[in-house]
N, C-alpha and C positions, 0 to 999 in steps of 0.2 A: 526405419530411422526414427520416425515419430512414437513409435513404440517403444523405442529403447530411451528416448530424452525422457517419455513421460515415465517411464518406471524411475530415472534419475529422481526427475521431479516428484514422484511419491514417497520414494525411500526418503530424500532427503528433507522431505517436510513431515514425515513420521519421525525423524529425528529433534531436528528444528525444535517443531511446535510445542512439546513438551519443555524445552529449553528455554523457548522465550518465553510460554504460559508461568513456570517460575516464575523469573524473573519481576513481572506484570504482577503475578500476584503477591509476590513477596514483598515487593515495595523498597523502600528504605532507603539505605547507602548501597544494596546490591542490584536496584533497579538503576543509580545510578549510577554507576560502576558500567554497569550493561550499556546503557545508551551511550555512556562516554566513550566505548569502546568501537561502537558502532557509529558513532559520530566519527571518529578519526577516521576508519577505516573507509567509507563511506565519501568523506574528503578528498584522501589519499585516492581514492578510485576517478570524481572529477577532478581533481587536479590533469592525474595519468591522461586521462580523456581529453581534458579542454588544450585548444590550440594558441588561444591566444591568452593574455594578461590581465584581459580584462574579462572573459567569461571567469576565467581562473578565482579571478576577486569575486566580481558578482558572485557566483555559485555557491564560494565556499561562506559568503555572508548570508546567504540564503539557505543557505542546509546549514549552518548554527541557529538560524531564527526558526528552522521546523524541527528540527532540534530542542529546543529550548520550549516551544507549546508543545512537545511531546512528553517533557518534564515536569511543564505546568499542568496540562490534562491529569495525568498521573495522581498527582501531589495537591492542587486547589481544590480541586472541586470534591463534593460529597460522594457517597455512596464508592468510595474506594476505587476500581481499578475498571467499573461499570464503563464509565466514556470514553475510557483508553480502548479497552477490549469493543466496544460498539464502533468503532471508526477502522479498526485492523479488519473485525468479522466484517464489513463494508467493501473495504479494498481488496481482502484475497479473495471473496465472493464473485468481485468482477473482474479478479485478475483468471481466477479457474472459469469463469462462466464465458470470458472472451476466451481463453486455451480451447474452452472444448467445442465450444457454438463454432468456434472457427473453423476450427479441425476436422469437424462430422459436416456441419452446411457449407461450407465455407462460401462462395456464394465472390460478390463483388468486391472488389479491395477500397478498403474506406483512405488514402493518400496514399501517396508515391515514397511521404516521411517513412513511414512505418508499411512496408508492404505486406507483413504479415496479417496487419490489421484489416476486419472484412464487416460489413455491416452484421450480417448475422451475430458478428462476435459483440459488439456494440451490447445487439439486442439481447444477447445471454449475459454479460456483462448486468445490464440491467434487472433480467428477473431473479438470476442468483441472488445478486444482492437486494432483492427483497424479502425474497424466500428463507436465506441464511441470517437475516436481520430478525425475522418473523419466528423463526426456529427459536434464537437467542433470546430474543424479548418473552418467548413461552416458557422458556425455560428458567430464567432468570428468578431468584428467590422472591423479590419483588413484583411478582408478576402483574400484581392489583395495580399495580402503577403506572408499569408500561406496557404501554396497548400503541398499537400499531396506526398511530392518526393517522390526520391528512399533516399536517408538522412533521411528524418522523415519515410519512413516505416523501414526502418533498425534499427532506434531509437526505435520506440516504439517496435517490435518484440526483442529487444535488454532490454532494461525495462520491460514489459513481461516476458520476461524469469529470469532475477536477481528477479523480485519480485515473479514469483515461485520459484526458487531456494531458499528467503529467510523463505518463508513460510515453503518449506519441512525442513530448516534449525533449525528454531523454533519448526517445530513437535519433532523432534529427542531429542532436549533437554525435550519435554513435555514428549515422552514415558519414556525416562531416570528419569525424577521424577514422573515417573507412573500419572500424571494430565490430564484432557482433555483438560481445559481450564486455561493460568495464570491467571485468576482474573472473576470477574462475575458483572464486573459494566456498563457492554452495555449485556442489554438482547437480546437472542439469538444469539449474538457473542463473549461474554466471557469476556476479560478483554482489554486495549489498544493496549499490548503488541500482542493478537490473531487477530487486529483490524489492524495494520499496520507491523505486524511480515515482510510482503514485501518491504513495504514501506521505511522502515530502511536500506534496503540495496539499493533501488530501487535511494534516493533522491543521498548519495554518488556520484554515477557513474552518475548520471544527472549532479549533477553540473560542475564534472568535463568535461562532454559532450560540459557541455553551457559555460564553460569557453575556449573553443577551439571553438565552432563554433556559428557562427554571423548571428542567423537568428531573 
């Protein structure tokens, strides 16, 4: 069974990724197009999900405002499509580094919220995303620039942590409407919402990161 989700989850992020890498770099009225699309849907997903009137409000005011510093990241700051792409390579790094740490050690369950969640996955969550931060930044045209401080490892283990915190945050409302998954339009990950559940909370506190610090 874990075998056959994770080939979903391959195939469908081999697909994906070049789709949304577009988008990301192309910029324009067609990155925003993208996210507007992705914002509705996204909605449309907590809406389905929230039980009451007022998660319903709250959420969907709150995924317009990560929304909207996903627009501003993009589009304000320098160096073009760099801080967008450095906060996503962040969050998948510890979304695959807790899939796999979990899956092969899995070890003690980190809450009752999220059962799947296991410390080991914590701790791969963590050094992926150093590791895939560390790849990016080598690779990066500007390399002479960005080096791997003690600022950006605090960043990204800082990122990291908010986008699991916002995943187990999304779990807790899924167990509350008894769901596995808000939606089932990316196979073997569910719906957009199960797809950037992190991410949502992740871009927020980025922006306001990069709006204070000038790297």
């Amino acid at each position: 069974m874990i075998k056959k989700e994770l080939t979903k989850r391959i195939l469908s992020s081999i697909i994906l990724m070049p789709i949304v890498l577009f988008f990301i770099i192309k910029g324009t009225f067609l990155f925003n197009f993208f996210i507007l699309i992705c914002l509705l849907i996204t909605t449309y997903e907590w809406m389905k999900m929230s039980k009451t009137n007022f998660f319903k409000i709250f959420g969907t005011i709150f995924i317009i405002i990560s929304f909207y510093t996903i627009f501003k990241i993009r589009n304000e700051f320098d160096r073009d499509y760099f801080h967008l792409l450095l906060v996503i390579i962040i969050c998948m790094s510890t979304d695959v580094g807790g899939y796999l740490f979990g899956n092969v050690f899995k070890g003690p369950k980190l809450t009752k919220i999220s059962p799947k969640k296991t410390y080991s996955g914590v701790i791969g969550s963590f050094l992926l995303s150093i590791i895939f931060t560390n790849l990016f930044l080598d690779i990066y045209l500007d390399v002479k620039i960005f080096k791997f401080s003690k600022e950006m490892f605090i960043f990204v283990l800082s990122v990291s942590f908010i986008s699991q915190s916002g995943d187990i945050f999304v779990s807790y409302f899924k167990r509350k409407s008894k769901i596995q998954d808000t939606g089932n339009i990316i196979p073997g990950h569910g719906g957009i919402l199960d797809r950037i559940d992190g991410m949502i909370f992740a871009f927020p506190f980025s922006y306001l990161v990069f709006l204070n610090w000038n790297f």
